[in-house]
Backbone bond lengths (Angstrom), bond angles and torsions (degrees), N, CA, C in turn:
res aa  C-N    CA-C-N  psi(-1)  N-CA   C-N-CA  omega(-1)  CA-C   N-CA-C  phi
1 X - - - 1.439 - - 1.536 108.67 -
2 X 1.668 138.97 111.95 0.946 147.10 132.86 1.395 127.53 -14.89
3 X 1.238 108.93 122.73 1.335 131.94 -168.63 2.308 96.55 -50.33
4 X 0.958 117.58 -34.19 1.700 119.12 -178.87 1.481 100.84 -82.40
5 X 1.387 128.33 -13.74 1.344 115.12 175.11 1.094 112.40 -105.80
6 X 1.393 138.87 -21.09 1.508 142.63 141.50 1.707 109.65 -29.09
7 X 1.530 101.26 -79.88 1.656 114.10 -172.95 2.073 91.45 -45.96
8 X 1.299 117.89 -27.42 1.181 105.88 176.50 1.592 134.63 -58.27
9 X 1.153 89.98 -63.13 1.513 118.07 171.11 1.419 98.05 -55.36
10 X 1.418 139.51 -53.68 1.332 128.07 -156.78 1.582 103.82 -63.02
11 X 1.474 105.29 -58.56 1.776 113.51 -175.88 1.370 126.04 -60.12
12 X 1.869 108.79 -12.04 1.073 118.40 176.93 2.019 109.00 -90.03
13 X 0.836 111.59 -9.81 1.069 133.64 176.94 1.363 131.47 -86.00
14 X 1.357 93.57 -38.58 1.423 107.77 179.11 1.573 108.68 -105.13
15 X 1.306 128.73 -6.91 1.582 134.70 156.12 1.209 126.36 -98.07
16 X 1.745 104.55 6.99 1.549 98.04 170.86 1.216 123.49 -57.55
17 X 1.648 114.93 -48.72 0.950 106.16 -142.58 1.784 116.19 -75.41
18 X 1.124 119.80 164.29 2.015 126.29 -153.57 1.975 88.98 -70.04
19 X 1.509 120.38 -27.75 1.465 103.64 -130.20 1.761 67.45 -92.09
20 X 1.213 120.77 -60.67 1.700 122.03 -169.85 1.306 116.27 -67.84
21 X 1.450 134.20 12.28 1.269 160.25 120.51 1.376 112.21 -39.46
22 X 1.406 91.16 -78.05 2.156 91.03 170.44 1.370 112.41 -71.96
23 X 1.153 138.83 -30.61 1.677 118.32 163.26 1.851 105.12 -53.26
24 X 1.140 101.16 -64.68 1.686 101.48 -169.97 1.609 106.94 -51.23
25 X 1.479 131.65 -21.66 1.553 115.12 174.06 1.568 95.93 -96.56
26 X 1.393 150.50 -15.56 1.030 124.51 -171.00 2.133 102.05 -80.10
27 X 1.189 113.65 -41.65 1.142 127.10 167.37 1.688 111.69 -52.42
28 X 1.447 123.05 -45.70 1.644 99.06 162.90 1.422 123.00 -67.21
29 X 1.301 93.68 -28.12 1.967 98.37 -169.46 1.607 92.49 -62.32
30 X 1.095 124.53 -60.80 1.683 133.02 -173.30 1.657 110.59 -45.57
31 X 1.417 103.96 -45.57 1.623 105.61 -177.76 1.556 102.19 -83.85
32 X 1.934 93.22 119.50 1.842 103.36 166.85 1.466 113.57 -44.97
33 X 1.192 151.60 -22.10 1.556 124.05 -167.07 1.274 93.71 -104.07
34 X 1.762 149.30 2.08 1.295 110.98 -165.76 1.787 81.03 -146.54
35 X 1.463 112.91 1.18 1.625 113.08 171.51 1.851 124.61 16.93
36 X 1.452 114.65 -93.91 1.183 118.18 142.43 1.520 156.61 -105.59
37 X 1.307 84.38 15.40 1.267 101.59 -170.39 1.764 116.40 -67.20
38 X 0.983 132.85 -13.71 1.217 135.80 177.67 1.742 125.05 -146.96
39 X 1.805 75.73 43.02 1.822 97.89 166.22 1.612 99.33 -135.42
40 X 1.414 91.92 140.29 1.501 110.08 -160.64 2.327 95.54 -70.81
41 X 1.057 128.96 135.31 1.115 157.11 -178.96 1.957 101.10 -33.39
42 X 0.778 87.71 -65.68 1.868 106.69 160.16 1.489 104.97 -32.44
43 X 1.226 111.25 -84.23 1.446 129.84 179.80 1.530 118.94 -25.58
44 X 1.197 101.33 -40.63 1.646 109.83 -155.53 1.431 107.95 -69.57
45 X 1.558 119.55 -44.64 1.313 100.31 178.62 1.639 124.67 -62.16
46 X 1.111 94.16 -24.52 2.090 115.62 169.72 1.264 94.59 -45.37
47 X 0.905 113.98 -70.09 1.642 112.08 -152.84 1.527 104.68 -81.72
48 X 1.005 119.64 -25.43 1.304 100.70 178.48 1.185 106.99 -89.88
49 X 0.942 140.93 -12.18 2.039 148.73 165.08 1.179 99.49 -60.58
50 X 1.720 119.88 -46.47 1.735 110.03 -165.59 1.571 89.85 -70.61
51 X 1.506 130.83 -50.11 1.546 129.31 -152.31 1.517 94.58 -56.10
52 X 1.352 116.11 -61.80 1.238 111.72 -174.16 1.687 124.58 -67.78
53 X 1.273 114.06 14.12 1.522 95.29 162.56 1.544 99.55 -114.52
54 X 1.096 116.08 -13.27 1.895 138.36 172.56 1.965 95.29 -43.10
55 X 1.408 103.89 -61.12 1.364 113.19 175.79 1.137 153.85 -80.46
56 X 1.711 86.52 -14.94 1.611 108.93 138.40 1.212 130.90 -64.92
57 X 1.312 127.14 -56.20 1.230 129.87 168.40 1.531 109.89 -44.59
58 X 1.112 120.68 -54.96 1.678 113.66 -153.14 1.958 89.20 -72.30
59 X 1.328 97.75 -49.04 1.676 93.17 -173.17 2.011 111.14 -47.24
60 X 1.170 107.16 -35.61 1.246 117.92 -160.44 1.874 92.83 -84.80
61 X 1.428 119.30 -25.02 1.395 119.93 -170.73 1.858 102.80 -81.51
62 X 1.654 111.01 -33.46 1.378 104.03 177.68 1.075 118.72 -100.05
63 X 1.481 137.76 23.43 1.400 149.56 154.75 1.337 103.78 -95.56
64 X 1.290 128.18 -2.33 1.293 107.47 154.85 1.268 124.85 -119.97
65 X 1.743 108.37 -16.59 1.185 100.86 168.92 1.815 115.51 -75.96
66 X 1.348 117.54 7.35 1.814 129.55 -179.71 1.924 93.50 -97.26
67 X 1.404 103.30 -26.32 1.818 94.97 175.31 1.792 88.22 -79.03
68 X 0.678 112.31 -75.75 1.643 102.68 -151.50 1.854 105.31 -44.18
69 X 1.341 93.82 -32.50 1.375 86.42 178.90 1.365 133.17 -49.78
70 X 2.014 98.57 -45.71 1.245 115.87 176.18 1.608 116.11 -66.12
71 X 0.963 108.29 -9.68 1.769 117.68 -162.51 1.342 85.56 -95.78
72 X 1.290 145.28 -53.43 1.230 141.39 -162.27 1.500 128.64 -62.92
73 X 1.666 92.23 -34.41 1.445 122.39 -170.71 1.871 103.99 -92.76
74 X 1.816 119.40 -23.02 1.114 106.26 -176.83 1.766 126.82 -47.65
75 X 1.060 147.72 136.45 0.975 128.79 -166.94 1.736 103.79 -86.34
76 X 1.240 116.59 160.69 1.963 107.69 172.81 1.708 84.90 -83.45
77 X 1.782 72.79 179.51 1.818 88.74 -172.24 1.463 97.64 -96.10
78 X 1.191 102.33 170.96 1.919 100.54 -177.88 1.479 100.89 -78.00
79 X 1.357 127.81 -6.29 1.622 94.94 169.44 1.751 112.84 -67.04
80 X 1.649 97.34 -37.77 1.522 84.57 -165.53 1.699 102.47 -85.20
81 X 1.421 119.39 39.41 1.355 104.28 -170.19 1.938 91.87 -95.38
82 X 1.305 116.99 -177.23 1.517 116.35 153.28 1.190 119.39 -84.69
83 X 1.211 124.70 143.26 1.651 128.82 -178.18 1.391 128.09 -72.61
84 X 1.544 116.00 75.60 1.354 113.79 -172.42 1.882 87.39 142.05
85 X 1.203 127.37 -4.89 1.467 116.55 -164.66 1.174 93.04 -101.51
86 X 1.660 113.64 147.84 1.532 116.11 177.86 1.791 98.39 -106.47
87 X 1.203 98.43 145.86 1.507 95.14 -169.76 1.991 101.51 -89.51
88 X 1.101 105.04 144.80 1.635 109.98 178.58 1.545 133.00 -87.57
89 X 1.177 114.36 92.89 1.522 97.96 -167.79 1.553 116.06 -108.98
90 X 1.242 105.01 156.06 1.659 104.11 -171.72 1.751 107.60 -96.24
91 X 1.198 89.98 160.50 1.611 107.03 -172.29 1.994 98.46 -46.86
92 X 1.014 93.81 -50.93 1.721 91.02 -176.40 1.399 117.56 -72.32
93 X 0.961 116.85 10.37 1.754 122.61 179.57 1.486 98.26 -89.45
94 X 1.642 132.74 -27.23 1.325 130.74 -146.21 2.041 75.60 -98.61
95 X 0.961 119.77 -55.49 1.420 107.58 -175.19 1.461 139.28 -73.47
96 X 1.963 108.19 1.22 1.148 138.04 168.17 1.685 110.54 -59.20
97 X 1.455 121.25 118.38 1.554 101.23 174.26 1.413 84.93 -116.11
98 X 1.397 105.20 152.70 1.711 128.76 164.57 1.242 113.30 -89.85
99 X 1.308 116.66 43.98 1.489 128.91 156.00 1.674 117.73 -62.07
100 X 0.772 122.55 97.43 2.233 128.55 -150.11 1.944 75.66 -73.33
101 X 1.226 123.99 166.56 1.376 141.61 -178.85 1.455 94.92 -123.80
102 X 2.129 119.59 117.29 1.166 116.35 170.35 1.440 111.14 -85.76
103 X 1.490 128.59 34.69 1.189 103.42 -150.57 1.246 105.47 -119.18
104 X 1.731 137.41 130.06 1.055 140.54 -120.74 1.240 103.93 -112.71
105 X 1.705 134.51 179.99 1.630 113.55 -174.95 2.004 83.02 -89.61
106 X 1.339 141.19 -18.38 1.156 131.27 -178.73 1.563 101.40 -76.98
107 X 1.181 138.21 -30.02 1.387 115.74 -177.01 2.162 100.72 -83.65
108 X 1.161 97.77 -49.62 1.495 85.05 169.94 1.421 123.73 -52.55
109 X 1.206 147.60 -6.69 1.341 156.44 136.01 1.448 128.57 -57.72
110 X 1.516 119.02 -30.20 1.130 134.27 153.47 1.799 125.56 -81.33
111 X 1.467 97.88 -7.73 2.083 99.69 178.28 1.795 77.90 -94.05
112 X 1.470 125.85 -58.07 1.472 101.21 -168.53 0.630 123.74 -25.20
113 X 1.963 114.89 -70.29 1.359 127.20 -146.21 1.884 104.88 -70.32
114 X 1.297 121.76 -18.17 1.602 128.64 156.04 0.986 110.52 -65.66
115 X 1.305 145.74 -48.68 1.614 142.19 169.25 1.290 111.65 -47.82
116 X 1.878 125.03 -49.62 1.475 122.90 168.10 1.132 110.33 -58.30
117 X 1.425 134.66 -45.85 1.683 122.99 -156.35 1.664 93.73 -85.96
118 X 1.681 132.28 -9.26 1.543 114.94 -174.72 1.408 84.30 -96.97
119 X 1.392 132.61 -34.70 1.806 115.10 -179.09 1.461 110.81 -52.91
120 X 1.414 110.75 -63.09 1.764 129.54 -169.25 1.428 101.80 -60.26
């Protein structure tokens, strides 16, 4: 057996499998120089269905972890404070803004699907 049919067998072997297949096309689709070019036609709506619920989730995971944040950090009002208590705030409370987020799970479904069509 020739040293090109060895290196054959090995890479064929080691790219069978479906799941490191779909890592290796979601990673070309993502990288600008090789986008789709070396994901099979089939594939593409896959991967771009997984990216876009990928970015739903995370968008939808730090709008709430920025609510709880803000909720945590609201200060009470001085009625309900104690009389004489200084209230404690942490360094990250001063850079917290309570700017509320209007942004809906339908408009975050519509910035994806613009993020897929400027990647693709």
């Amino acid at each position: 057996m020739s040293i090109k049919t060895k290196v054959l067998v090995y890479l064929n072997d080691k790219y069978n499998d479906p799941s490191i297949q779909e890592l290796l096309d979601v990673a070309s689709f993502l990288d600008p120089r090789f986008k789709t070019q070396y994901i099979t036609a089939d594939n593409i709506t896959n991967i771009k269905t997984r990216l876009k619920t990928e970015m739903l989730e995370s968008a939808r995971r730090t709008h709430n972890q920025e609510t709880r944040s803000r909720i945590e950090t609201t200060p009470r009002p001085q009625s309900a404070q104690p009389f004489g208590e200084k209230v404690k705030k942490s360094i990250g409370s001063f850079f917290k803004t309570a700017v509320v987020s209007s942004t809906s799970p339908m408009q975050l479904e519509d910035v994806a699907e613009a993020e897929l069509k400027v990647t693709s």
